[in-house]
C-alpha positions as a Markdown table, in Angstrom:
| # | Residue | x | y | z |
|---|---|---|---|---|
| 1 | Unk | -47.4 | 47.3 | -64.5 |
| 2 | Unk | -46.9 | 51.3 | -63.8 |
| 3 | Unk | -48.5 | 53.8 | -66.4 |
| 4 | Unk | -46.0 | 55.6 | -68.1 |
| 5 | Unk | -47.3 | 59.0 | -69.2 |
| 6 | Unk | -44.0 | 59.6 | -72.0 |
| 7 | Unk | -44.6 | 56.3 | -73.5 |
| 8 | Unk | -48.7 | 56.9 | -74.0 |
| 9 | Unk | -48.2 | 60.1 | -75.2 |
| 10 | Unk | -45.4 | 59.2 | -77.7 |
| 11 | Unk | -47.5 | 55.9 | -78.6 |
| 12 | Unk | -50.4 | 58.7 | -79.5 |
| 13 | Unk | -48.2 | 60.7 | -81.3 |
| 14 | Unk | -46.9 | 58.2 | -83.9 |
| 15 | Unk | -50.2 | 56.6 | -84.2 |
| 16 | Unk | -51.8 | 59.8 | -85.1 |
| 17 | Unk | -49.2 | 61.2 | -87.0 |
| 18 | Unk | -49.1 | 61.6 | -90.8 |
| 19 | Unk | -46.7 | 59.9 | -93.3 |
| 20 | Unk | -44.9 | 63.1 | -93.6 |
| 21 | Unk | -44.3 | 63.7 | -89.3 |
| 22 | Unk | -43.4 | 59.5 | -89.4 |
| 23 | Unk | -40.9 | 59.6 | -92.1 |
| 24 | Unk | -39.6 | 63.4 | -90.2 |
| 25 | Unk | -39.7 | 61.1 | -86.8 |
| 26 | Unk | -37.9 | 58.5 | -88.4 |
| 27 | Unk | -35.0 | 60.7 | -89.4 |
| 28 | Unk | -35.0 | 62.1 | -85.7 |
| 29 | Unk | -34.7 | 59.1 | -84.6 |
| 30 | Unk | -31.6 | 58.0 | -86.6 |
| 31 | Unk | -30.1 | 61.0 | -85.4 |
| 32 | Unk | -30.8 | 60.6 | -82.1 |
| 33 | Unk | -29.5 | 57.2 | -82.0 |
| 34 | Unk | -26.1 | 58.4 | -83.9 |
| 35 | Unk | -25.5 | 60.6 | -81.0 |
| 36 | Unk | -26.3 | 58.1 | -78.5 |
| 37 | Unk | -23.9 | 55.9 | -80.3 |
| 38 | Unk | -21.3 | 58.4 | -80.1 |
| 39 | Unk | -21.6 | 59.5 | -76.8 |
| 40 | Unk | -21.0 | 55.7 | -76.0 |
| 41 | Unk | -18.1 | 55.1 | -77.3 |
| 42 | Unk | -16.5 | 58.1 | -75.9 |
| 43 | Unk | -17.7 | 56.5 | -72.8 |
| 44 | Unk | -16.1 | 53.1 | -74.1 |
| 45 | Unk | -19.4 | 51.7 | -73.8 |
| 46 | Unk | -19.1 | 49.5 | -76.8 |
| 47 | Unk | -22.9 | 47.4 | -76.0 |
| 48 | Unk | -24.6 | 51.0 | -75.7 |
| 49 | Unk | -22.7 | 52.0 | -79.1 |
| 50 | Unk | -23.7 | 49.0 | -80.7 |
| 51 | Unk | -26.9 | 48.7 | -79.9 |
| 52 | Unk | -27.6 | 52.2 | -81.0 |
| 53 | Unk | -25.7 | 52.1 | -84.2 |
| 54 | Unk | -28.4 | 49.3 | -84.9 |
| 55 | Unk | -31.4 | 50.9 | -84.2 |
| 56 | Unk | -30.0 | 53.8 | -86.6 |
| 57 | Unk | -29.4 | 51.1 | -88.9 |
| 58 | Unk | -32.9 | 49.8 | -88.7 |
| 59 | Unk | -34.1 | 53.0 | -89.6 |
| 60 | Unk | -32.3 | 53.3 | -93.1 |
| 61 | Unk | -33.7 | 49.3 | -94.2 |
| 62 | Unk | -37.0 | 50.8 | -93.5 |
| 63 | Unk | -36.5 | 54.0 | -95.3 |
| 64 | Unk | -34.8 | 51.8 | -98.2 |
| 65 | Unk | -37.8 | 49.1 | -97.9 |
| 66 | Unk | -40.6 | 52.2 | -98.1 |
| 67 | Unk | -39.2 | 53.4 | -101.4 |
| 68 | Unk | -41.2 | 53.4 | -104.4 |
| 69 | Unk | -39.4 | 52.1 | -107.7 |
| 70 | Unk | -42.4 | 53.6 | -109.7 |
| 71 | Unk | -40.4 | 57.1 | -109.0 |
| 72 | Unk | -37.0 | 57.7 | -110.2 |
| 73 | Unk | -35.9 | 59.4 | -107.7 |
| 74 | Unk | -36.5 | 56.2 | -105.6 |
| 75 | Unk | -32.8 | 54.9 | -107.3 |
| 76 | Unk | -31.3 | 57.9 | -105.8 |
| 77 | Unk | -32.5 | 57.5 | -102.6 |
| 78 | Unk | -31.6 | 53.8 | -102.8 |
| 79 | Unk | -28.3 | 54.8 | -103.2 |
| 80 | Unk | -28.1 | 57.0 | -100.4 |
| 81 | Unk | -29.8 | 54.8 | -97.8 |
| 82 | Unk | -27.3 | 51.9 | -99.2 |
| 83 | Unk | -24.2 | 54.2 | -98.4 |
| 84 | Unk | -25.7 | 55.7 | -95.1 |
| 85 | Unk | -26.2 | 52.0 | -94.3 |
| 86 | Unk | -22.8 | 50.6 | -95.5 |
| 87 | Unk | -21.2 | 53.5 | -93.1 |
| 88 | Unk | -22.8 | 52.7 | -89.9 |
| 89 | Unk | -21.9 | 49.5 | -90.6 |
| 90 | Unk | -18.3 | 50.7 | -90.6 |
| 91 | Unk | -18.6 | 52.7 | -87.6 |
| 92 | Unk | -20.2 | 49.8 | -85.9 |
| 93 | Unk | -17.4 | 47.4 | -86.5 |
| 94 | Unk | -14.8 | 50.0 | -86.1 |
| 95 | Unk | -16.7 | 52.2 | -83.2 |
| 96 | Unk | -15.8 | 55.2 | -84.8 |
| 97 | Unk | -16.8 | 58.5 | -83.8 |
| 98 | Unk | -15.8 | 60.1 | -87.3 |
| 99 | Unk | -17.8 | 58.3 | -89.4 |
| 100 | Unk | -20.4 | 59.0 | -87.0 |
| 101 | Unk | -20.0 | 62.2 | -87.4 |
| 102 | Unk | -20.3 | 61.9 | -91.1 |
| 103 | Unk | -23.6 | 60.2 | -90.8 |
| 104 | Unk | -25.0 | 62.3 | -89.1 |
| 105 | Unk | -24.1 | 65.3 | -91.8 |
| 106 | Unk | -26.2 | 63.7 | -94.1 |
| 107 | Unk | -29.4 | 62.3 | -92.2 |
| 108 | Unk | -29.2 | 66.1 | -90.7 |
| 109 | Unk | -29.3 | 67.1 | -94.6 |
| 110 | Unk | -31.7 | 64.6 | -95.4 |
| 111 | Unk | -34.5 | 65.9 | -92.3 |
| 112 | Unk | -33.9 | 69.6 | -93.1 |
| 113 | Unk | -34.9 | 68.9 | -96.7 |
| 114 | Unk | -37.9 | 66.8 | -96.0 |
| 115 | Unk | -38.8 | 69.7 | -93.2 |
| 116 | Unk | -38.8 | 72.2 | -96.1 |
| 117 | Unk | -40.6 | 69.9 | -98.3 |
| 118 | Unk | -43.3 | 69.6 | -95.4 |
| 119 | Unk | -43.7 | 73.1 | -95.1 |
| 120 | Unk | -43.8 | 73.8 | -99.1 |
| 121 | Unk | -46.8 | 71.1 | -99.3 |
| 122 | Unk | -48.1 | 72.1 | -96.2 |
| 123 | Unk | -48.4 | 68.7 | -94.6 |
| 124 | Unk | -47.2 | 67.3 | -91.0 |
| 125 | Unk | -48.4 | 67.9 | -87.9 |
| 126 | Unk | -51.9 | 67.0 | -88.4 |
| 127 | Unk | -52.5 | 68.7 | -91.8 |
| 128 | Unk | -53.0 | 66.3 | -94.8 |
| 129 | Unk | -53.3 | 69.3 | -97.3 |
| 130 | Unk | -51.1 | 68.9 | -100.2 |
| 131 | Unk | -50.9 | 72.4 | -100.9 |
């Protein structure tokens, strides 16, 4: 089996990264997939759209399956994920660009939030101070 340089070095980078740079990688990730997705199915490549509507999907049942109920705030997000979740559902049965599109509004909200909130606490990218 060949080495792979990309695939050590991201394997090192999530394993050493903090809660706050997964949950920010996480979020990349959905959006990267989104555009994937889109892409695809202007390139009527309904597999490759599927499969990467999915993996955006998979994202949002583990954001909704890290929540903590203790927090009030968790309902909100709950509700979020759910709709986020419920729409690329849509777009995956329908292969639709817009909806797409309307995804990927809010998970591009969502990251730009949780980047500010990283850089009001001061945590991410190695730093675990709380600050």
């Amino acid at each position: 089996m060949a080495f792979n340089p990309a695939a050590a070095y991201q394997g090192s980078k999530i394993n050493t990264a903090t809660p706050a740079d997964l949950t920010l990688m996480l979020y990349e990730g959905a959006i990267k997939f989104c555009n994937i997705a889109i892409t695809a199915i202007e390139e009527n490549n309904i597999s490759k759209a599927n499969a990467n509507i999915i993996k955006a999907e998979k994202i949002i049942i583990e954001f909704r399956s890290t929540l903590d109920h203790k927090y009030p705030v968790a309902k909100d997000f709950d509700l979020v994920y759910d709709y986020i979740y419920r729409r690329l559902l849509e777009a995956n049965i329908k292969k639709d660009k817009d909806i797409l599109e309307e995804v990927l509004e809010h998970l591009r909200g969502m990251r730009d939030t949780w980047k500010d909130v990283m850089k009001t606490a001061k945590v991410g990218s190695g730093s675990y101070s709380y600050k």
